[in-house]
C-alpha positions as CSV (number, residue, x, y, z in Angstrom):
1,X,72.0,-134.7,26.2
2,X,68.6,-134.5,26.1
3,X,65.8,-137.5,25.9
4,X,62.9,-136.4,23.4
5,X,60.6,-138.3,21.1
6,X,58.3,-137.2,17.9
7,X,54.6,-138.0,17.5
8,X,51.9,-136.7,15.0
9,X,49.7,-133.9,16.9
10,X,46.2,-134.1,16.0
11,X,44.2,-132.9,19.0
12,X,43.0,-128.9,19.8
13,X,44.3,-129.4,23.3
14,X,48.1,-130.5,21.8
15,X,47.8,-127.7,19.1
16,X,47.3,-125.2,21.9
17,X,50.8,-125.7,22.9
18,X,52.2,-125.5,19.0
19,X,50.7,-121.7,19.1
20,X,52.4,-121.1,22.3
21,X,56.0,-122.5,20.7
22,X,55.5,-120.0,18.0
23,X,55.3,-117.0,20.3
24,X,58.4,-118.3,21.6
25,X,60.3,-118.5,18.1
26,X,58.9,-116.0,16.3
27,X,57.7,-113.3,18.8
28,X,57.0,-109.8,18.4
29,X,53.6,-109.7,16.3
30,X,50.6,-111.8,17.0
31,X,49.7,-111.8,13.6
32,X,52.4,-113.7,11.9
33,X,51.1,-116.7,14.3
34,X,48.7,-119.7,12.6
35,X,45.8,-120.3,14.9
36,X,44.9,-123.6,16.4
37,X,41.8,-123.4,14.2
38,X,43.5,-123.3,11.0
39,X,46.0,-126.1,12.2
40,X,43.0,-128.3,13.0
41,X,41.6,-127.8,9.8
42,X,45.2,-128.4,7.6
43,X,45.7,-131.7,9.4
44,X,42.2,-132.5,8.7
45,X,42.3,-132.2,5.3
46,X,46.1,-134.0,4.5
47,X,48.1,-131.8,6.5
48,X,50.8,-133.2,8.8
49,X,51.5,-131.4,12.2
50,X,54.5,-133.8,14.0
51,X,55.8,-132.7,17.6
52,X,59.2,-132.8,19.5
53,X,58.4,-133.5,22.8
54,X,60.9,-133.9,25.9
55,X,60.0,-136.4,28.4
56,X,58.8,-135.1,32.1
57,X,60.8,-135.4,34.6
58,X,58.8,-136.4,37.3
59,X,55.4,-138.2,36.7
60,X,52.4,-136.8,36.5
61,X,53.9,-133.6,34.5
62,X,53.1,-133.0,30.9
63,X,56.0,-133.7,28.1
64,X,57.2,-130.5,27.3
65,X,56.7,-129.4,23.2
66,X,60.5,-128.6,22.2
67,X,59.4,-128.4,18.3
68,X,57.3,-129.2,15.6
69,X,57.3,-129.1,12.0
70,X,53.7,-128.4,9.9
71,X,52.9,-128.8,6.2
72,X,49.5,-129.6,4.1
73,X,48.7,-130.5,0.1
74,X,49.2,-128.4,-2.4
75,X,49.6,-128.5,-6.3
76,X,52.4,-127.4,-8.5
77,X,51.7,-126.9,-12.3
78,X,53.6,-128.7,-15.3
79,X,53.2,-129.0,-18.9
80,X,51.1,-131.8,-18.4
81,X,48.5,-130.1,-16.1
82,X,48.5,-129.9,-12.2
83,X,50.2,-132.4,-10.1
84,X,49.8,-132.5,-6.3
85,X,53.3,-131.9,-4.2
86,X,53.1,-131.2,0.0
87,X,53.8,-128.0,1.1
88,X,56.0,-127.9,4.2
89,X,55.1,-124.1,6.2
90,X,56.5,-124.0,9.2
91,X,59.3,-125.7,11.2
92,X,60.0,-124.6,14.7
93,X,62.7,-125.4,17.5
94,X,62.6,-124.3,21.0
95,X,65.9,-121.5,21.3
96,X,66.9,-123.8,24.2
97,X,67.0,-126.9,22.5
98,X,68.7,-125.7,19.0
99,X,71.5,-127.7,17.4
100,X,70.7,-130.7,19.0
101,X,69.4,-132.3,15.5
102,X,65.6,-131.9,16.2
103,X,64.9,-130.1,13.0
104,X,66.7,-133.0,11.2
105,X,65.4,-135.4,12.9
106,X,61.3,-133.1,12.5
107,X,62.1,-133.0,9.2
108,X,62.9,-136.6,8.4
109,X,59.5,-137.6,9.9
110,X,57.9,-135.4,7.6
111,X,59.7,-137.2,4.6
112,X,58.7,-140.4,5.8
113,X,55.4,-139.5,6.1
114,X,54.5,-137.6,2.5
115,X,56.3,-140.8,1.0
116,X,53.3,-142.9,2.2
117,X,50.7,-140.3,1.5
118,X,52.3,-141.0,-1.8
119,X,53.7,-137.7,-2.9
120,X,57.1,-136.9,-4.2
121,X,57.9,-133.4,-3.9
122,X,58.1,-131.4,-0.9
123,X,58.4,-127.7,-0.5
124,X,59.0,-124.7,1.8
125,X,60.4,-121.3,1.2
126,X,63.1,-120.2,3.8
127,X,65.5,-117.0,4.0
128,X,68.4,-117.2,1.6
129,X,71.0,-115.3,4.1
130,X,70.6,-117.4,7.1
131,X,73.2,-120.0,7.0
132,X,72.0,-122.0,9.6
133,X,69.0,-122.7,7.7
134,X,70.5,-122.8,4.4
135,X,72.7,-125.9,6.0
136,X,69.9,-128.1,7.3
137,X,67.8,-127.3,4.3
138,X,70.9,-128.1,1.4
139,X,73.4,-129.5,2.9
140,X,71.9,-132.1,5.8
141,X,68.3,-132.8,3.9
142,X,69.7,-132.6,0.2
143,X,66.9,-130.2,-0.8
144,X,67.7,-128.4,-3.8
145,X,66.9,-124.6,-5.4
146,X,66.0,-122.4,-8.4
147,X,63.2,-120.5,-7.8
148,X,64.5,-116.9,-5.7
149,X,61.2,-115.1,-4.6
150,X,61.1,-111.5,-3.8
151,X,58.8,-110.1,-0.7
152,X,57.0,-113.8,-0.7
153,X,55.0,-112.8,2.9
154,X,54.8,-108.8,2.2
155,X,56.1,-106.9,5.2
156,X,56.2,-109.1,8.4
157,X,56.3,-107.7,11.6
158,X,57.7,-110.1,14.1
159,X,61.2,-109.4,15.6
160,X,63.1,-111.7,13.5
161,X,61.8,-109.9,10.0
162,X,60.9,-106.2,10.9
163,X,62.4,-103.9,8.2
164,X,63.9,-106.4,5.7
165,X,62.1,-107.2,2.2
166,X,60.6,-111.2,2.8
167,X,62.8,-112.3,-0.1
168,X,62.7,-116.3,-0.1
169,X,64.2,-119.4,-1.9
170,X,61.5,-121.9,-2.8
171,X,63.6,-125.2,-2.1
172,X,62.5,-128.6,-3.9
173,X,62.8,-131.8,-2.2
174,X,62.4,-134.9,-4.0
175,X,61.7,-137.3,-1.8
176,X,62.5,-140.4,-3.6
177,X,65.6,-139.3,-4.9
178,X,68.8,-141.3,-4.1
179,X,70.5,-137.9,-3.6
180,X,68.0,-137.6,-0.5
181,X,67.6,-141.3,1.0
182,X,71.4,-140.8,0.8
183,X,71.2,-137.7,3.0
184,X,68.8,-138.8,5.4
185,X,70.8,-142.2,5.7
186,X,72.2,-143.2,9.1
187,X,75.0,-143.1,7.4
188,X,76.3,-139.8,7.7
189,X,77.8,-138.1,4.1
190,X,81.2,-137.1,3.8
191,X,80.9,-133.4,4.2
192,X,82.6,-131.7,1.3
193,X,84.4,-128.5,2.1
194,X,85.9,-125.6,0.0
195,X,89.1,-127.5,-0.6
196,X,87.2,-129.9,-2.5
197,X,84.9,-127.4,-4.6
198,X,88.2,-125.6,-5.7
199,X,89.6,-129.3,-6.7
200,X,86.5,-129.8,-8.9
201,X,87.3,-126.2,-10.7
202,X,84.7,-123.8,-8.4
203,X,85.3,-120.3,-7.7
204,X,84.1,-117.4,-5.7
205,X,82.1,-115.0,-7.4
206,X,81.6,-112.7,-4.8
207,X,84.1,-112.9,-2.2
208,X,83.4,-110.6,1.2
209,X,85.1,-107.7,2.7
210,X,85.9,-107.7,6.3
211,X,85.6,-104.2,7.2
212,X,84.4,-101.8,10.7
213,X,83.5,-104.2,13.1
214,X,84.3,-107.1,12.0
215,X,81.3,-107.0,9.6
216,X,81.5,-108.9,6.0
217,X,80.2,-106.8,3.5
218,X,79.3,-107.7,0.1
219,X,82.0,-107.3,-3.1
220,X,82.7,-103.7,-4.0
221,X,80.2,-102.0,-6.6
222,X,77.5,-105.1,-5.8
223,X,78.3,-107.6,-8.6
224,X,75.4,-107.3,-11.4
225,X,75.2,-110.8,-13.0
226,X,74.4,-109.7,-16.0
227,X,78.4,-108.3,-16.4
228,X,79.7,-111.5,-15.2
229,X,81.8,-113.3,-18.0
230,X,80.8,-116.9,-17.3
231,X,82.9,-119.1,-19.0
232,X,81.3,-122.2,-20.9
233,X,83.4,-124.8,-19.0
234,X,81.8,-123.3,-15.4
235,X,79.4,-125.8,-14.2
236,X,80.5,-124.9,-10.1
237,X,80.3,-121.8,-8.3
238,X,80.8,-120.3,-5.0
239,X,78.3,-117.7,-3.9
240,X,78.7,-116.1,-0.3
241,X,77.1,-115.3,2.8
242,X,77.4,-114.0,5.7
243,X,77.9,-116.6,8.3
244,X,75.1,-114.7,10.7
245,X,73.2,-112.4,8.7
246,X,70.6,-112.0,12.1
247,X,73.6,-111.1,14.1
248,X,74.2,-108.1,11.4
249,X,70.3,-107.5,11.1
250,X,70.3,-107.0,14.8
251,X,72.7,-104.1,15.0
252,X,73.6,-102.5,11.0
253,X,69.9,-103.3,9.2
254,X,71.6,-101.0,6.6
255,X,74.5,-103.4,5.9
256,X,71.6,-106.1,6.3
257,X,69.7,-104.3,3.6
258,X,72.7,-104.1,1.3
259,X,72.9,-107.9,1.4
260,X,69.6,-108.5,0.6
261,X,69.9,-106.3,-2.7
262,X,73.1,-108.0,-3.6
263,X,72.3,-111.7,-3.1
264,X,69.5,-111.1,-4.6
265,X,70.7,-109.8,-7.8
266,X,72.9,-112.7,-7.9
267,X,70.6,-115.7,-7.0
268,X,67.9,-114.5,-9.6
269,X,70.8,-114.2,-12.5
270,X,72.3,-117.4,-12.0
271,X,69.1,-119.2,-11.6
272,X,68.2,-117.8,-14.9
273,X,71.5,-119.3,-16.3
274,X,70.8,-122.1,-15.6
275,X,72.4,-122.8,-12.1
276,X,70.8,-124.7,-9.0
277,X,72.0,-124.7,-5.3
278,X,73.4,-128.0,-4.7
279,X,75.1,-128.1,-1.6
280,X,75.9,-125.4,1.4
281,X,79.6,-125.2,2.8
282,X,80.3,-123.5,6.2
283,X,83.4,-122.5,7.7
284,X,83.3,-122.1,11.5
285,X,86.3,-120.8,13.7
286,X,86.7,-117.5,15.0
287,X,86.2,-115.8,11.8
288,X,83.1,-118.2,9.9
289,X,82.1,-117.9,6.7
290,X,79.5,-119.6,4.3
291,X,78.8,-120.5,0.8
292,X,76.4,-121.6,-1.5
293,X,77.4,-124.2,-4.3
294,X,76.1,-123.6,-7.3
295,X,76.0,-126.5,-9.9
296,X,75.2,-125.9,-13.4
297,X,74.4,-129.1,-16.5
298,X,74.8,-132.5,-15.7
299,X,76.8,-131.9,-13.0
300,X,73.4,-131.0,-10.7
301,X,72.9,-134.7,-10.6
């Protein structure tokens, strides 16, 4: 157990220390890091920079930054002209002080925080295959997605990226939604697993292969979308992942590659059918595995 507290970072001097974090989380390139100057100039002009601090020890010693997350104002475009929506970039956790529910708690900050700057969409882009993501953002927050983008940052260059296409979901989350206060309730949800998506009529669509290694691979022949016989009555679907793609980018970037091409054939057909991500399911044990629900019609709300 550790004892940590949040509080909005506004000052060069704290912002150093945000830069720093970054090295630490995302190292490898110098380049893929924002600058204190342009983080001074988001936050002040709208953006929100809020900090996860662990308390010092002994007095006299600096709190020690353990995380942060950092967004500004943006604008999203409807039939009825531009509407302004914040734009969450970047959230960050210390690799010692992950799954400890910092990002959660980072994150629920930031919703509390765009609701009084009066906004009611929030959005951020994130890596489809990485699970541990994918169940913060869908399953713990309630975000929700339709939008796949392909090579959103271009090549990037820090360890964690190097040699894989910057494909991305662009998550939505309404903020006022009762699908999120629900989520960010004390009042935890009662996590549904596979058992009860294949009660409500979901399926797997593409189903893994446990071959050398102990690697999952994608479905034989890479399912194209566009052959899949959806029938009219299919409003759920199970699409899946590996349970730690960066373990398999680490050591087969081939294999890595290969998933990248097949989730994202499937993502961008199903999303133009019609289909939104909904909820996140993952498996742990000694042989994990994750899915994406897939809701289709009414049944997204």
């Amino acid at each position: 157990m550790i004892d940590w507290r949040l509080r909005i970072i506004e000052t060069p001097a704290e912002i150093s220390a945000v830069e720093h974090l970054q090295r630490l989380i995302w190292p490898g390139n110098e380049t893929e890091i924002v600058p204190v100057h342009m983080l001074v100039a988001a936050i002040h002009n709208g953006g929100l920079l809020v900090g996860a601090y662990r308390e010092a020890e002994k007095p006299k010693i600096f709190d020690e930054l353990i995380g942060f997350v950092f967004g500004f104002p943006g604008m999203y475009f409807t039939p009825d002209g531009p509407r302004p929506k914040h734009c969450s970039h970047l959230l960050g956790v210390h690799p010692d002080y992950r799954d400890k529910g910092l990002g959660f708690a980072l994150k629920r900050a930031q919703w509390q925080m765009v609701r009084h700057q009066g906004l009611d969409r929030i959005t951020w882009t994130y890596d489809p295959l990485v699970s541990r993501n994918a169940y913060l953002n869908i399953a713990k927050l309630g975000a929700v997605c339709n939008t796949y983008q392909r090579e959103v940052y271009g090549e990037m260059r820090d360890h964690l990226n190097l040699g894989l296409p910057s494909d991305r979901f662009e998550v939505d989350w309404w903020v006022n939604t009762k699908r999120v206060e629900m989520r960010l309730s004390h009042r935890a949800r009662r996590r549904l697993d596979l058992a009860h998506y294949f009660a409500a009529g979901a399926k797997i669509i593409n189903p893994t292969k446990t071959k050398e290694g102990n690697w999952p691979h994608p479905m034989e022949g890479s399912l194209a979308i566009e052959d899949y016989e959806q029938d009219e009555n299919e409003t759920l679907l199970l699409v899946e992942i590996p349970a730690d793609f960066m373990a398999i980018r680490a050591v087969k970037l081939e294999l890595a590659l290969e998933w990248r091409t097949h989730t994202r054939r499937l993502f961008e057909g199903l999303f133009e059918r019609g289909y939104l991500v909904t909820d996140f399911v993952h498996l742990p044990g000694p042989h994990p595995r994750s899915f994406y629900v897939l809701s289709h019609g009414d049944s997204t709300l």
